[in-house]
N, CA, C and O atoms as CSV, one atom per row, in Angstrom:
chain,resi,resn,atom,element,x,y,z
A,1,UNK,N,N,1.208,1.573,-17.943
A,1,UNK,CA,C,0.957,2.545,-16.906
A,1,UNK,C,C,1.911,3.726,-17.033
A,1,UNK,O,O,1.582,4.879,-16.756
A,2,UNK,N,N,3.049,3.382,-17.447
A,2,UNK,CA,C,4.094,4.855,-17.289
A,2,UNK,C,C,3.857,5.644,-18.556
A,2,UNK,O,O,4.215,6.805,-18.754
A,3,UNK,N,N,3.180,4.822,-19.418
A,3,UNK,CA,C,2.841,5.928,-20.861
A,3,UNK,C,C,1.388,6.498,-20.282
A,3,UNK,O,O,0.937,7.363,-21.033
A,4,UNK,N,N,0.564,6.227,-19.148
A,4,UNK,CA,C,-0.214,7.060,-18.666
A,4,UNK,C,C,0.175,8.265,-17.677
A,4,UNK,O,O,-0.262,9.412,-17.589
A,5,UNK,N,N,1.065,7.634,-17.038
A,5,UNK,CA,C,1.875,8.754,-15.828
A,5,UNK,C,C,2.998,9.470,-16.347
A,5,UNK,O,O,3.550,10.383,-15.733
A,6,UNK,N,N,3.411,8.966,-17.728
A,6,UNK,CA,C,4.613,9.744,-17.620
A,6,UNK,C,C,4.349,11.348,-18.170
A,6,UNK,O,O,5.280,12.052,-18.561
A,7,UNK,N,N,2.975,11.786,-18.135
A,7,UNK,CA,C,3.311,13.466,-18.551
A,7,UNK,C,C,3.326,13.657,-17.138
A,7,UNK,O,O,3.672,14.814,-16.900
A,8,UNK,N,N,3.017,12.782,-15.745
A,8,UNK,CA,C,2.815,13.565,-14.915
A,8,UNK,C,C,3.945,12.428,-13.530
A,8,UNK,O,O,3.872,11.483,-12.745
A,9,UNK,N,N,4.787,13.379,-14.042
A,9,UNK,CA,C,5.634,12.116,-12.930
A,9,UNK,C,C,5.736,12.569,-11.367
A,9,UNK,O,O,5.570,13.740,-11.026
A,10,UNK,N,N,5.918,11.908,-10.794
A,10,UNK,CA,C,5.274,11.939,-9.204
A,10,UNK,C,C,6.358,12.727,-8.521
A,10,UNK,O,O,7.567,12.545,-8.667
A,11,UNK,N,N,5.807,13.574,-7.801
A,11,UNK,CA,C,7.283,14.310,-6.832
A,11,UNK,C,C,7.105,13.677,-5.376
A,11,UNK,O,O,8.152,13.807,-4.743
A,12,UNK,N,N,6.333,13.182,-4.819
A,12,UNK,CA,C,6.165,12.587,-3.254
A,12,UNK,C,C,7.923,11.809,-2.877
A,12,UNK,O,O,8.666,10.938,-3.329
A,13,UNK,N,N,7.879,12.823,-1.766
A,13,UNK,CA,C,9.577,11.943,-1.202
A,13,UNK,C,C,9.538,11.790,-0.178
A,13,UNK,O,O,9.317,12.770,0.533
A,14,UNK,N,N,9.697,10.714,0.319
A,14,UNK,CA,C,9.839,10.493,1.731
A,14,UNK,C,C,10.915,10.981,2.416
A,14,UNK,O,O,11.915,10.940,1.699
A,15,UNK,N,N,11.164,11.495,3.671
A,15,UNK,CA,C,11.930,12.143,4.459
A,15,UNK,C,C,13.068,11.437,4.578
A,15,UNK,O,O,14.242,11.794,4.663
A,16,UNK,N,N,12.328,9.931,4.567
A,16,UNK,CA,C,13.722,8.848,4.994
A,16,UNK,C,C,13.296,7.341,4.268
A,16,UNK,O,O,12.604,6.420,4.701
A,17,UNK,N,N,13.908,7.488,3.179
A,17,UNK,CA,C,13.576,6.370,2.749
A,17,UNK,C,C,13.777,4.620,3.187
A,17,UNK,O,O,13.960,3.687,2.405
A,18,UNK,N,N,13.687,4.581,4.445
A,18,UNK,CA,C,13.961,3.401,5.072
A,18,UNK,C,C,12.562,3.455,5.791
A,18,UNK,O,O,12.517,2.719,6.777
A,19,UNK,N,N,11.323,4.210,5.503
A,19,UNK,CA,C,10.042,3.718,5.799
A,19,UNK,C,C,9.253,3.320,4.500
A,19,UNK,O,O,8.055,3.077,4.643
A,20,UNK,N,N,9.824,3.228,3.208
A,20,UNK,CA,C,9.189,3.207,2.327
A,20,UNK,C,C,8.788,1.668,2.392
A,20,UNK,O,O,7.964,1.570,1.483
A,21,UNK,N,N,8.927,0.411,2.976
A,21,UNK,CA,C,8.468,-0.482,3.636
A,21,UNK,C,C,7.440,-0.579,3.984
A,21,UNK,O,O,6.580,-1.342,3.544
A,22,UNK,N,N,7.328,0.426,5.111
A,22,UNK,CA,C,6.339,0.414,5.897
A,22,UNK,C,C,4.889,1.174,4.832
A,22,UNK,O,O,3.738,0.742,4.888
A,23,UNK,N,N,5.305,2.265,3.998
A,23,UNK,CA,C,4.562,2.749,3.671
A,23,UNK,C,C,3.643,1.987,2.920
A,23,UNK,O,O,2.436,2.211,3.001
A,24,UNK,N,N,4.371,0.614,1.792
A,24,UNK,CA,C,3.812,0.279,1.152
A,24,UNK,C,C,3.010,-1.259,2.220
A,24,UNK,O,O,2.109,-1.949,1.744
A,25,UNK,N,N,3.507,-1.461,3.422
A,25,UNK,CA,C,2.269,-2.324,4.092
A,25,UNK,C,C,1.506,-1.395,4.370
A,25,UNK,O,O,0.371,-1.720,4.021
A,26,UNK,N,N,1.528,-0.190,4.913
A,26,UNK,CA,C,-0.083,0.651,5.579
A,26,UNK,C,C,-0.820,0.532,3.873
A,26,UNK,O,O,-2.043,0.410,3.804
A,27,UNK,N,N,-0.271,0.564,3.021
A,27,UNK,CA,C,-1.234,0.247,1.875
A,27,UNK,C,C,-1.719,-1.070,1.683
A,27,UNK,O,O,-2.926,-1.302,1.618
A,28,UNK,N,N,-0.971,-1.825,1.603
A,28,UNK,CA,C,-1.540,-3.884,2.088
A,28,UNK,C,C,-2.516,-3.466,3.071
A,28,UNK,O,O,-3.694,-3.271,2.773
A,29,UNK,N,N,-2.119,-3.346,4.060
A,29,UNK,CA,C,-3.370,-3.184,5.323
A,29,UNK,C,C,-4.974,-2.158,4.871
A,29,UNK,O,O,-6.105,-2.303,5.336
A,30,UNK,N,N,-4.577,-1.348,4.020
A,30,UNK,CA,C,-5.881,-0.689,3.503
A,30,UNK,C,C,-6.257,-1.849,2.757
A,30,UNK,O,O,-7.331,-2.376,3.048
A,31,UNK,N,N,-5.603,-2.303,1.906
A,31,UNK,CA,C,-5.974,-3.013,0.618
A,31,UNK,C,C,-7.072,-4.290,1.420
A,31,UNK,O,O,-8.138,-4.671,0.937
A,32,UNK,N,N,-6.656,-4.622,2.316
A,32,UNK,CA,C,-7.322,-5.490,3.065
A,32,UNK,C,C,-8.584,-5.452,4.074
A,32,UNK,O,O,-9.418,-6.324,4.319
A,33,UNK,N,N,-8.460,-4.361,4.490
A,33,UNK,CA,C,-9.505,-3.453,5.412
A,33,UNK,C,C,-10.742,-4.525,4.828
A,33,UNK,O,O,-10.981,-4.955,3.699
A,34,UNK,N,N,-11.406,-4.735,6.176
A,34,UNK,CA,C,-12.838,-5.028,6.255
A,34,UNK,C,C,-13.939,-4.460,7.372
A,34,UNK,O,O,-13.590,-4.062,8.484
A,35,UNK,N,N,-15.233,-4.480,6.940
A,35,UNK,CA,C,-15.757,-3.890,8.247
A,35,UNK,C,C,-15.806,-4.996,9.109
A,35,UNK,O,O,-15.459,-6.094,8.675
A,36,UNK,N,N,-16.284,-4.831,10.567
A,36,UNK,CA,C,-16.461,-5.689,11.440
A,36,UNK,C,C,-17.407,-6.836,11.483
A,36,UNK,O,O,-18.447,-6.891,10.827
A,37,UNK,N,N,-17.109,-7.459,12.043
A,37,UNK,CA,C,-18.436,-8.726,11.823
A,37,UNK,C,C,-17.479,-9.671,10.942
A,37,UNK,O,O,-16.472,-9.415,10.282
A,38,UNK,N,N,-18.249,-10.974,11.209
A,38,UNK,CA,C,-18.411,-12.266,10.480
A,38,UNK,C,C,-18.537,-12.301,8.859
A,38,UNK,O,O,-17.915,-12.879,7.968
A,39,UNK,N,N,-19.585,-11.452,8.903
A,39,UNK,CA,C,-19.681,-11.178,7.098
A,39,UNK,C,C,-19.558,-9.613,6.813
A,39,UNK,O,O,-20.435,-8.822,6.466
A,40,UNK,N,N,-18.395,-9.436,7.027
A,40,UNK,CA,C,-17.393,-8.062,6.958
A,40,UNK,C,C,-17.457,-8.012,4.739
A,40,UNK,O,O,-17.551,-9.039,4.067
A,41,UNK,N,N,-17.376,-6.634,4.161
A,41,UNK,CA,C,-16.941,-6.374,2.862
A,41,UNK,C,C,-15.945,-5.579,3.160
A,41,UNK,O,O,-15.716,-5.041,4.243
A,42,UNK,N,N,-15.239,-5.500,1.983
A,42,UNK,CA,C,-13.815,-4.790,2.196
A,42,UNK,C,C,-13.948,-3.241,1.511
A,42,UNK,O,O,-14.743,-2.929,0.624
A,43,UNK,N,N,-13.054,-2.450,2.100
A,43,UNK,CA,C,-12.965,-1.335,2.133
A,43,UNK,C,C,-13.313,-0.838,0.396
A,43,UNK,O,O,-14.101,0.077,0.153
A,44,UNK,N,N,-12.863,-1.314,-0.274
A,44,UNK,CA,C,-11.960,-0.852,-1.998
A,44,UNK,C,C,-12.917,-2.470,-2.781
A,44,UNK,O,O,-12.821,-3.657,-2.471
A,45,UNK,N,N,-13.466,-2.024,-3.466
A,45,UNK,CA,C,-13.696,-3.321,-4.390
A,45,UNK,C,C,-13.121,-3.843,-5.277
A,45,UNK,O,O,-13.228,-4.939,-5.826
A,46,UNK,N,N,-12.097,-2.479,-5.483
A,46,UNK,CA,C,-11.115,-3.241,-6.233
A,46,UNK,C,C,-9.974,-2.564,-5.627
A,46,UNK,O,O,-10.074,-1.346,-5.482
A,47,UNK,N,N,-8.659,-3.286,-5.159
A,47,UNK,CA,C,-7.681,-2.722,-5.502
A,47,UNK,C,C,-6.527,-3.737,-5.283
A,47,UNK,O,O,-6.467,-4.558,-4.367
A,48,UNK,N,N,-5.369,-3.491,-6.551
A,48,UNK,CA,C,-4.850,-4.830,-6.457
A,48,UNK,C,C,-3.001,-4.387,-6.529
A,48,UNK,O,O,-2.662,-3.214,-6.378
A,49,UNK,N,N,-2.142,-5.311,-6.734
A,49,UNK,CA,C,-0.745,-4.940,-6.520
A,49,UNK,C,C,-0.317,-3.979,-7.146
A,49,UNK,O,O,0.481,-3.136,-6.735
A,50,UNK,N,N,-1.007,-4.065,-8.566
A,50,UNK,CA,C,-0.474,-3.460,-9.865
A,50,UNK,C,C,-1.179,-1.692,-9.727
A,50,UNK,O,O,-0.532,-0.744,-10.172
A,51,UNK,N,N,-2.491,-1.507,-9.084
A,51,UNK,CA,C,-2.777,-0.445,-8.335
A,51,UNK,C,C,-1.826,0.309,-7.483
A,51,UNK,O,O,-1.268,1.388,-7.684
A,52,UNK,N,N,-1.768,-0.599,-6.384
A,52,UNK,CA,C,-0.332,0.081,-5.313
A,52,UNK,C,C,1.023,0.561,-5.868
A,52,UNK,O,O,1.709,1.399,-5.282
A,53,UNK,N,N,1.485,-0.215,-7.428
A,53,UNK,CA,C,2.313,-0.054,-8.203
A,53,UNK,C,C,2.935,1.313,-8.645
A,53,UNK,O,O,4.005,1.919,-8.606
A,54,UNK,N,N,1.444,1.470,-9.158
A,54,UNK,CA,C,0.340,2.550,-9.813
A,54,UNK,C,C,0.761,4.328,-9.285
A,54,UNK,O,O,1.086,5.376,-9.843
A,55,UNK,N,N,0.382,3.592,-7.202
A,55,UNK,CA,C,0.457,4.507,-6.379
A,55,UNK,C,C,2.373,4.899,-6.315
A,55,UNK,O,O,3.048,5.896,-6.057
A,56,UNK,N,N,2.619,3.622,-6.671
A,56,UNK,CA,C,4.148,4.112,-5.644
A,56,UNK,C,C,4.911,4.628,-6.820
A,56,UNK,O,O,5.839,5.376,-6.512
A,57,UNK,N,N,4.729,4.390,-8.185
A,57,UNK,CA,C,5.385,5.169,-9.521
A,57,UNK,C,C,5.212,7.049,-9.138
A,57,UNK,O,O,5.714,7.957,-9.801
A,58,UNK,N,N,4.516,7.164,-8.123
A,58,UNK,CA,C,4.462,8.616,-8.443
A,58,UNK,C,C,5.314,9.350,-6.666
A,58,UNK,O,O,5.074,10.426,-6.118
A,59,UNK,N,N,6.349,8.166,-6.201
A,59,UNK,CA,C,7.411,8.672,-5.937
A,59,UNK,C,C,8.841,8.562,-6.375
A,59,UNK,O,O,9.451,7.539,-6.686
A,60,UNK,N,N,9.330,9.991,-6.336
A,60,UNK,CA,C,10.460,10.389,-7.127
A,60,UNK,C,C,11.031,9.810,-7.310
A,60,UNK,O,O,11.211,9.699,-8.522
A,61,UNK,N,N,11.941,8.810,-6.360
A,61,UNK,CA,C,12.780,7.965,-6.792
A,61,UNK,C,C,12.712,6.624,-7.119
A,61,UNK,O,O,13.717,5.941,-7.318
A,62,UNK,N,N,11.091,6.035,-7.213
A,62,UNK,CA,C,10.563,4.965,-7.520
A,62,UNK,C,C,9.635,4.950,-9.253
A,62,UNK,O,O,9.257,4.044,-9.995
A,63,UNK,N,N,9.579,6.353,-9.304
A,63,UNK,CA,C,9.186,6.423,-10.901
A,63,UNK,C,C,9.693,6.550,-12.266
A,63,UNK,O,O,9.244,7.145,-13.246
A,64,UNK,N,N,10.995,5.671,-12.042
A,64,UNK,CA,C,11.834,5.421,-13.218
A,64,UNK,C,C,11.688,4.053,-13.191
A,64,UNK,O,O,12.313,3.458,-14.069
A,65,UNK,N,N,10.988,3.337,-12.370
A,65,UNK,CA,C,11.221,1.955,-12.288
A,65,UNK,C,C,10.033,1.060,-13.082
A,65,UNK,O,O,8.858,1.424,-13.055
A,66,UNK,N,N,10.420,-0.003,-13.703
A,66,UNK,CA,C,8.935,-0.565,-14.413
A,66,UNK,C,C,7.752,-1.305,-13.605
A,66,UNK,O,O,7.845,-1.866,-12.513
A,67,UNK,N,N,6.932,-1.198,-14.197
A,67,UNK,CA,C,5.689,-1.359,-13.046
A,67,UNK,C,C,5.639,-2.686,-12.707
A,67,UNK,O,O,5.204,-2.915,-11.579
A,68,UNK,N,N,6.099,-4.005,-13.652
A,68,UNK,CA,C,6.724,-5.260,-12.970
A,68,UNK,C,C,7.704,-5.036,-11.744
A,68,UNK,O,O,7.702,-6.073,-11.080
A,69,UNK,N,N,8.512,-4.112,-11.208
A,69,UNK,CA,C,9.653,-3.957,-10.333
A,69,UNK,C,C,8.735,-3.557,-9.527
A,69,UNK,O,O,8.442,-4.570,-8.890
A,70,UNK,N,N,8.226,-2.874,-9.235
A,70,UNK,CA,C,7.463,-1.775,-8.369
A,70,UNK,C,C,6.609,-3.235,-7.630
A,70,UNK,O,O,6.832,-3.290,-6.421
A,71,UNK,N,N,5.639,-4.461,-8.187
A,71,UNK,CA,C,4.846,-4.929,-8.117
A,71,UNK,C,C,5.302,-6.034,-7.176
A,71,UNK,O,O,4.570,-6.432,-6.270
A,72,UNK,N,N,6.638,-6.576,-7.418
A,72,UNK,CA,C,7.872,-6.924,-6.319
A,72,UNK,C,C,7.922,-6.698,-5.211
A,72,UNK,O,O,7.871,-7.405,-4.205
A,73,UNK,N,N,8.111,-4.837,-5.526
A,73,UNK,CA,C,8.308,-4.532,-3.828
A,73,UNK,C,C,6.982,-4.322,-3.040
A,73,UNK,O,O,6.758,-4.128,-1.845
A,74,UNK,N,N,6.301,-4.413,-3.975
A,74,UNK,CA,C,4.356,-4.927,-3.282
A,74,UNK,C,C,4.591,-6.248,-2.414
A,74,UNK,O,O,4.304,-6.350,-1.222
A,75,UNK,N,N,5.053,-7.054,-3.061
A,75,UNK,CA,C,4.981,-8.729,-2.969
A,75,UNK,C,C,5.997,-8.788,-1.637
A,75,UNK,O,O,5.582,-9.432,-0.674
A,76,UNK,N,N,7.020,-8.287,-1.561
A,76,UNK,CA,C,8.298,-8.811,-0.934
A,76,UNK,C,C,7.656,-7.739,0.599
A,76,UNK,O,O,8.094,-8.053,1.706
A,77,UNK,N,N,6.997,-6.957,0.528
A,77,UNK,CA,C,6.784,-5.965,1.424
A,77,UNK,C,C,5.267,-6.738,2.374
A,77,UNK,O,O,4.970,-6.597,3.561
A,78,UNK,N,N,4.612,-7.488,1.358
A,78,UNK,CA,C,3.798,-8.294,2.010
A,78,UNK,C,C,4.181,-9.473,2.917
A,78,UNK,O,O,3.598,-9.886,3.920
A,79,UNK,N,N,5.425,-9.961,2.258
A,79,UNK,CA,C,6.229,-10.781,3.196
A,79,UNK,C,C,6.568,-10.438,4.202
A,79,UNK,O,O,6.375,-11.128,5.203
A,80,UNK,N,N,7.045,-9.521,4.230
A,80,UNK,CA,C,7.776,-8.807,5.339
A,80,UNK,C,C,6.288,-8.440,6.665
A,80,UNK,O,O,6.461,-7.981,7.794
A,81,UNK,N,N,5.314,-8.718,6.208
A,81,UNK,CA,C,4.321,-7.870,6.645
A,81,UNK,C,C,3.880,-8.898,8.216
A,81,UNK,O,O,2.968,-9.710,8.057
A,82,UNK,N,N,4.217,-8.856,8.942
A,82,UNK,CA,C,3.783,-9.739,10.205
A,82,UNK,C,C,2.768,-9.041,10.466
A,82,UNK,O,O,2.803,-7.848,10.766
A,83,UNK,N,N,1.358,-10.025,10.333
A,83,UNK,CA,C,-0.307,-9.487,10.655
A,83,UNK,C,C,-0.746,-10.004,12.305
A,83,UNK,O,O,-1.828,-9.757,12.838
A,84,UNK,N,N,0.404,-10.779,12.930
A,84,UNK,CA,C,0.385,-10.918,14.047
A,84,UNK,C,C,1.058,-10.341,15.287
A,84,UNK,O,O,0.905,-10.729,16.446
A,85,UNK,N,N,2.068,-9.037,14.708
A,85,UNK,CA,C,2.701,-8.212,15.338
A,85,UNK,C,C,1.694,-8.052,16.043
A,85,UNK,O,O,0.546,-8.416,15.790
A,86,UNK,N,N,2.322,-7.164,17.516
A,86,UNK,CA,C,0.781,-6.433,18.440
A,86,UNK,C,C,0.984,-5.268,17.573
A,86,UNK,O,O,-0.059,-4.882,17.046
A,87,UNK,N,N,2.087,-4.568,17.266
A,87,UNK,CA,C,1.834,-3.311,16.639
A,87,UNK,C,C,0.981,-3.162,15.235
A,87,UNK,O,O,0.235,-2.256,14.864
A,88,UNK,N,N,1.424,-4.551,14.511
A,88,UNK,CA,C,0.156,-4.346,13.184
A,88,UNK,C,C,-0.723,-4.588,13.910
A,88,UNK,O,O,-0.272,-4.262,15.008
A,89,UNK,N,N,-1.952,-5.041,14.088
A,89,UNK,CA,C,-2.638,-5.395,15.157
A,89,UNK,C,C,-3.531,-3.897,15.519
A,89,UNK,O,O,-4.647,-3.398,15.380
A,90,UNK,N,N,-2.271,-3.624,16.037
A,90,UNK,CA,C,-3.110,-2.055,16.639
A,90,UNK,C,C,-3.034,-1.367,16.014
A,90,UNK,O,O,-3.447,-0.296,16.459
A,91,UNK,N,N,-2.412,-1.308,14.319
A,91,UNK,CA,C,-2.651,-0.495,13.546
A,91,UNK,C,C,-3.893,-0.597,12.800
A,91,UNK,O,O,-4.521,0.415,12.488
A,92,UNK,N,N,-4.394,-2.118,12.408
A,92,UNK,CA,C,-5.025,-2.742,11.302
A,92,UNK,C,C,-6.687,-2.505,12.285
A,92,UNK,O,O,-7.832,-2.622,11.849
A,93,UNK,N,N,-6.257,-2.170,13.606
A,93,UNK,CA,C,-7.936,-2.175,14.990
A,93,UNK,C,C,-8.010,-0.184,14.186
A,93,UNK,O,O,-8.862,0.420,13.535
A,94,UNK,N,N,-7.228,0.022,14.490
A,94,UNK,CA,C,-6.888,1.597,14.651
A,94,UNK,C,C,-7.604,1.990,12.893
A,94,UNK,O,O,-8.618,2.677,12.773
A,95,UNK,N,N,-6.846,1.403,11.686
A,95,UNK,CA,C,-7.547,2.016,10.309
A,95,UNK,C,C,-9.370,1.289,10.610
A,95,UNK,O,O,-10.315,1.910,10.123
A,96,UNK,N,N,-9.570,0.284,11.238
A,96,UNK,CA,C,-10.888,-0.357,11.128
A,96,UNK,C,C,-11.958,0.862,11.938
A,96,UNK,O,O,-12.835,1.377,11.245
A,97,UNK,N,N,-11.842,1.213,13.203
A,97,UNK,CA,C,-12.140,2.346,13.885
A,97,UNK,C,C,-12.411,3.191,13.122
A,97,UNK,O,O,-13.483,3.778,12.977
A,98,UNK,N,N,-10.923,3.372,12.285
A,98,UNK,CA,C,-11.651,5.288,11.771
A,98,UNK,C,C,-12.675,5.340,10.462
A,98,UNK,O,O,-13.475,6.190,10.071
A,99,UNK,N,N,-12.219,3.850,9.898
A,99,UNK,CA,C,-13.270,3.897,8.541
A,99,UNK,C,C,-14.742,3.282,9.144
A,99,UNK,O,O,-15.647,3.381,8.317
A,100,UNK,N,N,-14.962,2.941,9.860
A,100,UNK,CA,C,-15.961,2.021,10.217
A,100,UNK,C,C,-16.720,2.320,11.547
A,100,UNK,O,O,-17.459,1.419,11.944
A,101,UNK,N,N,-16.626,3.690,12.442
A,101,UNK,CA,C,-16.920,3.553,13.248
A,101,UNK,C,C,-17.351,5.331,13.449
A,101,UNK,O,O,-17.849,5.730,14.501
């Protein structure tokens, strides 16, 4: 992947890098998106860690890093990810709404 990105390396910086956490669950939570109902399909037919990887190599201070490292803080950020918060919750009602409604 970085011999594909590297003529074009990413400038995106976050203001404060102590949401870059969060940024990469609102991407878990897309990655997951379904429509409503019982027999719901998901948003993306494909999209997988090494994608989000993909996405997060093209910020500045995350695109020196190898795309195994990057795929980590996918993994460890999913941990972190409480899907029973009320606030995820009302985020995960809130992305379903705007794509789906």
């Amino acid at each position: 992947m970085n011999s594909l990105v590297g003529p074009f390396p990413g400038k995106i910086e976050l203001n404060n890098q102590f949401n870059m956490e969060k940024y990469i669950q609102l991407l878990i939570l897309t990655q997951g998106l379904m429509t409503p109902g019982k027999d719901g399909e998901y948003l993306f037919k494909r999209f997988s860690n090494t994608d989000m990887a993909g996405i997060l190599c093209q910020f500045e201070h995350l695109g020196e890093l190898r795309m195994n490292t990057l795929q980590k803080k996918v993994t460890e950020a999913k941990k972190n990810l409480h899907l029973h918060d009320p606030r995820v919750e009302k985020l995960n009602k809130a992305l379903q709404e705007f794509f789906y409604r």
